[in-house]
C-alpha positions in Angstrom: -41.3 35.9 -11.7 -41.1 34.5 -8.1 -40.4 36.9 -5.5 -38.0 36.4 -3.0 -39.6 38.1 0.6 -37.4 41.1 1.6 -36.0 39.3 5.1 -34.9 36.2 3.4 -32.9 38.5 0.9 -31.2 40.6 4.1 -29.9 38.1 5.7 -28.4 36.3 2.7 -27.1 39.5 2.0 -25.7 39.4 5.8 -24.2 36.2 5.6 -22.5 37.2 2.0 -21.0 40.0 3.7 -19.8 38.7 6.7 -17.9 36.0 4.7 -16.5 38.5 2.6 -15.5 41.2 5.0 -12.4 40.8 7.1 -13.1 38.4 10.0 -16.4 37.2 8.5 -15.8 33.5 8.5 -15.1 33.6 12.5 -18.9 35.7 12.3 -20.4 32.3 10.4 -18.5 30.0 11.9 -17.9 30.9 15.5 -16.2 27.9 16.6 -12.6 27.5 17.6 -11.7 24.3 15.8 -12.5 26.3 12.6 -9.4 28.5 13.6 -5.7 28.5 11.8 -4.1 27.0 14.7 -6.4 23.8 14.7 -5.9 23.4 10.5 -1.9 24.1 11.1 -1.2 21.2 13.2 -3.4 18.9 11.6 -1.9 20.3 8.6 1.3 19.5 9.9 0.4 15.6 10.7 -0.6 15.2 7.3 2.0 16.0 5.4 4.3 13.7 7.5 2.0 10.9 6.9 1.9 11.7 3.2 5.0 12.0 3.1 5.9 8.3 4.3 3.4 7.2 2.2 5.0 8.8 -0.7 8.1 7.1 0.1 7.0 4.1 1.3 4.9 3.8 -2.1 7.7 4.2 -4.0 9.8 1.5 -2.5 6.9 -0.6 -2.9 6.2 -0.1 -6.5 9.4 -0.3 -7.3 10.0 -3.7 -5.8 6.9 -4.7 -7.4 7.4 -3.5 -10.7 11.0 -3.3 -10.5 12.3 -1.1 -13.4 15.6 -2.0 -15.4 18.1 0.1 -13.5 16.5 -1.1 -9.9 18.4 -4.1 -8.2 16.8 -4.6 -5.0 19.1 -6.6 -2.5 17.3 -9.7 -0.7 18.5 -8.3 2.6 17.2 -7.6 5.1 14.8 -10.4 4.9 11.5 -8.0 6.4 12.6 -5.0 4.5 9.3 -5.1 2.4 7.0 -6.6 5.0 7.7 -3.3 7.0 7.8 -0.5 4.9 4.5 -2.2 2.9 2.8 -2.2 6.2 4.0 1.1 7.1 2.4 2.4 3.8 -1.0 0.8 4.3 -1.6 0.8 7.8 -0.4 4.5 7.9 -2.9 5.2 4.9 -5.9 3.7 7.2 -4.8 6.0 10.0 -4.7 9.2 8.0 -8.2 8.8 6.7 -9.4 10.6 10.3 -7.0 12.9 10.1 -7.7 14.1 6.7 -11.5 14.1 7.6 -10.9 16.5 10.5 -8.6 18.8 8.1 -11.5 18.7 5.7 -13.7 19.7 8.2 -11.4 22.7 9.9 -11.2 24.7 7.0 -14.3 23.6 4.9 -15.7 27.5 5.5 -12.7 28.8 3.4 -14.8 27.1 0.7 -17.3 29.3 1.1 -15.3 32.4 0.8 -16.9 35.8 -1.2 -16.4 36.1 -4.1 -14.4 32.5 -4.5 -12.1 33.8 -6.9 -10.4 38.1 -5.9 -7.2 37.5 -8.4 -5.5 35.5 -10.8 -2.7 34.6 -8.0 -5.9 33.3 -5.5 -7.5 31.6 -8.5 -4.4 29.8 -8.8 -4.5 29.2 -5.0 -7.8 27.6 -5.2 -7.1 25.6 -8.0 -3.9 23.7 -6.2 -6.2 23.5 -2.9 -8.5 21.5 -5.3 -5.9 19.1 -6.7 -4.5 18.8 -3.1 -8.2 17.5 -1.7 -8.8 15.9 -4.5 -5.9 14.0 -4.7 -5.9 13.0 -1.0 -9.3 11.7 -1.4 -8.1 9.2 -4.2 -5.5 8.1 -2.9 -7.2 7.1 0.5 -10.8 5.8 -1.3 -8.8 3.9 -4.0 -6.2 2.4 -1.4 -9.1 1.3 1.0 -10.6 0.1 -1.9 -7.7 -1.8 -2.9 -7.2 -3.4 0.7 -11.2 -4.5 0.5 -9.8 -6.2 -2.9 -13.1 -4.4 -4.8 -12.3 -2.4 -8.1 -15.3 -0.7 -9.2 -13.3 1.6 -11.2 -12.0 0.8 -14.9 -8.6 1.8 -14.6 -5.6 -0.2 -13.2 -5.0 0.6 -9.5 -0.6 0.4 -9.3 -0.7 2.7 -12.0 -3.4 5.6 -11.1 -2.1 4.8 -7.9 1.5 5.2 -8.3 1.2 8.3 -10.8 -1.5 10.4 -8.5 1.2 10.1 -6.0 3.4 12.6 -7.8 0.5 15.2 -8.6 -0.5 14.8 -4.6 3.2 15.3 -3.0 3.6 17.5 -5.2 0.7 19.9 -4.7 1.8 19.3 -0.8 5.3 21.1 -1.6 3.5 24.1 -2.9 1.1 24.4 -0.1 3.5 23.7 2.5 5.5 26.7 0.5 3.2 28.8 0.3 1.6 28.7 4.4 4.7 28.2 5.8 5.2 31.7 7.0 1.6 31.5 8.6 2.0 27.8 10.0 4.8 28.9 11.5 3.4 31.8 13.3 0.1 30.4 14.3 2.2 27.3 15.7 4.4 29.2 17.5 2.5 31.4 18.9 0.8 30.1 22.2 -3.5 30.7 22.4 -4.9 31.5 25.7 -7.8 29.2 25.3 -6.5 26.1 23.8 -7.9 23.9 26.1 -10.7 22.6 23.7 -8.3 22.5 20.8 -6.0 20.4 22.3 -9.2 17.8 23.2 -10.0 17.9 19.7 -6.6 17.4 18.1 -6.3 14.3 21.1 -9.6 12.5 19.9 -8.6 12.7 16.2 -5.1 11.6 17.6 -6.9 8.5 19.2 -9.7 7.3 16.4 -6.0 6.8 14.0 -4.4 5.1 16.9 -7.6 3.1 16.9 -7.6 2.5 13.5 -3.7 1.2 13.3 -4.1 -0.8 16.7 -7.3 -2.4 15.1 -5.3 -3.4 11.4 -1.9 -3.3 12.5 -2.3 -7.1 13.5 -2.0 -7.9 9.7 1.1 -8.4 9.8 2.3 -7.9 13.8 1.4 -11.5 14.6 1.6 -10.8 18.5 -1.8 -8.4 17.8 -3.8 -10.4 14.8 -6.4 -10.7 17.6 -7.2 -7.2 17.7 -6.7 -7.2 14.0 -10.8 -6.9 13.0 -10.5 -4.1 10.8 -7.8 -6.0 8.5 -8.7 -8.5 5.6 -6.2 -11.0 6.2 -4.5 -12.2 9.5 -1.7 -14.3 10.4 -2.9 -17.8 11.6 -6.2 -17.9 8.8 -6.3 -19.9 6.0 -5.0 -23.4 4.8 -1.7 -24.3 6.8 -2.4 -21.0 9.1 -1.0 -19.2 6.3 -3.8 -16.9 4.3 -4.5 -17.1 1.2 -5.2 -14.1 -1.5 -6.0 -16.1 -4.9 -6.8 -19.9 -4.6 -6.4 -22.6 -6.8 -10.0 -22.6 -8.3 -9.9 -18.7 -8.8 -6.5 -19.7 -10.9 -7.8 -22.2 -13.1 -5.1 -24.6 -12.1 -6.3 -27.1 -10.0 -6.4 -29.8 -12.9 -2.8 -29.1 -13.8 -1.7 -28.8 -10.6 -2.9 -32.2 -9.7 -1.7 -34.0 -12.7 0.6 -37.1 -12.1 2.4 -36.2 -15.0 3.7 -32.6 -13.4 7.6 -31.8 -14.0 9.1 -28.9 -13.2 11.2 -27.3 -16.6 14.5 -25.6 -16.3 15.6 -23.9 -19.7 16.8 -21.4 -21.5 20.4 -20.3 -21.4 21.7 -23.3 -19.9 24.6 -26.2 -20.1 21.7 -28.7 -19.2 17.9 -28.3 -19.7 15.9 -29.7 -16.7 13.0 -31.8 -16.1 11.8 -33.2 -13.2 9.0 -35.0 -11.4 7.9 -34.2 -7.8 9.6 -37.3 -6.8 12.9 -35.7 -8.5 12.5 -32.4 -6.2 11.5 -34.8 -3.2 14.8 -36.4 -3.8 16.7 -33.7 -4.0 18.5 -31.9 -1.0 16.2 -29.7 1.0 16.5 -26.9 2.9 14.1 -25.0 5.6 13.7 -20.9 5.7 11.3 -19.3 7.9 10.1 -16.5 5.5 7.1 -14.1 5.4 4.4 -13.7 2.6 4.0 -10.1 2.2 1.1 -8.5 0.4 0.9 -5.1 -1.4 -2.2 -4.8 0.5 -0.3 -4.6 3.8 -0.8 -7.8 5.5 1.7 -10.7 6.0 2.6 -13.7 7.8 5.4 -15.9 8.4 5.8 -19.5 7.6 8.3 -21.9 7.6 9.2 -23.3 4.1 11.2 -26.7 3.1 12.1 -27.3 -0.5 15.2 -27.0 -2.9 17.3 -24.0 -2.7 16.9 -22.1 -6.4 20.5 -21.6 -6.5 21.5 -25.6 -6.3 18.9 -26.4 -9.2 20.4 -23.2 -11.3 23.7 -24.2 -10.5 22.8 -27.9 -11.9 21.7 -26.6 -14.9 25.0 -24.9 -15.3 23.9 -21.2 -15.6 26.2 -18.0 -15.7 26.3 -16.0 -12.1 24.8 -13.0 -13.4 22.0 -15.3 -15.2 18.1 -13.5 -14.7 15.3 -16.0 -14.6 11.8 -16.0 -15.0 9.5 -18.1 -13.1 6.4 -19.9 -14.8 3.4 -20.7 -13.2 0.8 -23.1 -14.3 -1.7 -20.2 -15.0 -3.0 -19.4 -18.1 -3.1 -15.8 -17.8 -3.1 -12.9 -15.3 -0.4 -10.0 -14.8 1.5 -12.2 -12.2 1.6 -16.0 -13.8 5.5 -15.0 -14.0 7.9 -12.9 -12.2 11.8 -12.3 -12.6 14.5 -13.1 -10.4 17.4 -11.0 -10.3 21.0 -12.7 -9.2 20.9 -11.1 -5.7 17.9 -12.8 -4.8 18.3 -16.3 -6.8 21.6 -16.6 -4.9 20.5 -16.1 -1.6 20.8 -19.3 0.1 16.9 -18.6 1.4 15.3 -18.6 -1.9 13.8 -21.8 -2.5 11.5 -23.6 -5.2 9.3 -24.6 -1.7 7.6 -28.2 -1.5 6.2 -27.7 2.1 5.1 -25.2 4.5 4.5 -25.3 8.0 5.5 -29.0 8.1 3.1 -30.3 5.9 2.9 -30.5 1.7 1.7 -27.2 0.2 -1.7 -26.8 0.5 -3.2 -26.8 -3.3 -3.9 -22.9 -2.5 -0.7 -22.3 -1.8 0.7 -23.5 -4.9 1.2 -27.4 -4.8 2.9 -28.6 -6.1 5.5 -26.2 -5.8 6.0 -22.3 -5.4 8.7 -20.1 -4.9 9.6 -18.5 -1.5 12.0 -15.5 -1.4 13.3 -13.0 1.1 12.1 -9.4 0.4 9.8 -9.6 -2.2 6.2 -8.7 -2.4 3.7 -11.6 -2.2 2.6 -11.6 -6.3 6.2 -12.3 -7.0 6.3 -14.9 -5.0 4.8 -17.5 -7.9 2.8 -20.3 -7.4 2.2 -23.3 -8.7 5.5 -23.2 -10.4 6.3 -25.4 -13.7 8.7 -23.4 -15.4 12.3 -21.9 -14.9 13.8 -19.8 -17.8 17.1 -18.6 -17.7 17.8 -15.5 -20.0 
């Protein structure tokens, strides 16, 4: 038996007490930025931010993996770009603010005894899946943005269903502290001099972190962009560049003489035709943005045929869906769909140049489509295929 000396044992015993008596915490943890008002208004910021990112997530998954009673409208042209970049860009900047949450109220953890009742068991329970789903979200979505997936499951999906546990676990804490956020809020502190300095500097590191990504996709700031993996102005054509050729597989088939481009399906006429077809065909310009689920984007001008004039060649029906084919083999995104509101618009083209110049081989010689409001992945490259169901 190992015995324990008789002072070490006291002032355990002392600690355990002041914890568990009434006011002990404040006896441990003396500071003032431990204190309800401090974890009220940060708790306060965060559940806006979540809450945009809820929102913001779901407009983006949605458009992403558009479901069969969604019809997104191609209009307004940034619609994605924006609320995309709101959702990642507002992520980064709540990762300081949820580390300075953590830290406020990290001596409720230590509460004694952790559990008093089945009602605070339950308490603790939905504090746990609150932290815990924070923490995922923000680790996986950095993660995501840094394009490195240790983890064996498929981001979208953990992502998009943890949202609902996370906002959801929000709307019960938020119910159940309202009645004590309000007061502590409300109720002005004598000495809040040194709160208010720490609420500014946690205020300031997430306006560093969004003035230092934000550049993704606000050209006008890409300078200042050095936290963000891509940035307007980088890449082949000044235009960046998330899966190349090579990492395809298609740089043989996309440099074959022999390319035509395939319109089928429900049509009057099937399609086939060479580059020197499209070339020959009339051409219009659109100055569009790429938009990435991983919040940056840039905008390019794009020449090629409008998608509309080679549907309405093949003599398709107006409410017609197609499905674009690229020359990849595999990979979630080798195809996407185009729904009538968007294959109408007079900006969707099949795209032959960008910038001026002949599609780079990156970004999918010899042709790709180029669409208002539509995530980047849907935006197909190195298209040889156009089915009409």
């Amino acid at each position: 038996m190992v015995r324990v000396p008789g002072p070490l044992l006291s002032r355990a015993g002392d600690r355990a007490a002041a914890l568990a008596g009434r006011g002990g915490a404040r006896a441990v943890f003396p500071s003032r930025l431990h204190d309800e008002r401090v974890a009220a208004w940060l708790g306060i910021m965060l559940g806006l931010s979540f809450t945009t990112a809820f929102v913001t997530g779901l407009i983006g998954h949605f458009m992403q993996h558009p479901p069969a009673w969604t019809m997104w409208p191609s209009r307004p042209v940034n619609f994605y770009r924006f609320t995309q970049g709101l959702h990642v860009i507002g992520g980064l900047a709540t990762i300081p603010l949820l580390l300075a949450k953590l830290w406020t109220v990290y001596p409720r953890l230590l509460q004694w005894p952790p559990v008093r009742s089945v009602g605070h068991a339950i308490e603790r329970i939905l504090v746990f899946v609150l932290v815990g789903g924070s923490l995922f979200q923000l680790v996986t979505g950095l993660l995501n943005i840094a394009y490195w997936y240790p983890f064996p499951f498929f981001f979208p999906t953990a992502h998009y269903w943890t949202a609902y546990i996370l906002i959801g676990a929000v709307v019960v804490h938020v119910t159940n502290e309202w009645a004590k956020v309000r007061r502590t809020v409300m109720t002005r502190p004598e000495d809040s001099l040194g709160r208010r300095g720490f609420l500014l500097t946690i205020a300031a590191a997430g306006g560093t972190v969004t003035l230092t990504t934000v550049g993704e996709t606000f050209s006008p700031l890409a300078k200042l962009a050095v936290l963000a993996p891509r940035r307007p102005g980088t890449g082949p054509q000044e235009l960046p560049v998330n899966k190349s050729a090579y990492a395809a597989g298609v740089v043989a088939a996309a440099r074959d003489p022999g390319y035509r481009l395939h319109v089928t399906g429900r049509v009057e006429r099937e399609l086939s035709l060479s580059l020197e077809d499209l070339d020959a065909l009339p051409s219009h310009t659109a100055r569009l943005p790429i938009a990435c689920v991983e919040g940056w984007s840039a905008g390019a001008t794009w020449k090629g045929v409008r998608l509309r004039d080679l549907l309405h060649m093949a003599g398709v029906s107006e409410d017609a869906r197609v499905r674009v084919e690229s020359l990849e083999r595999g990979g979630l995104y080798r195809t996407s769909w185009v729904a009538p509101p968007h294959w109408h618009d007079p900006l969707t083209l099949l795209a032959l140049n960008v910038n001026g110049l002949p599609l780079d081989l990156d970004h999918g010689y010899p042709c790709r489509l180029i669409a208002p409001n539509r995530p980047g992945v849907l935006q197909t490259k190195w298209v040889h295929k156009v089915v009409v169901l």
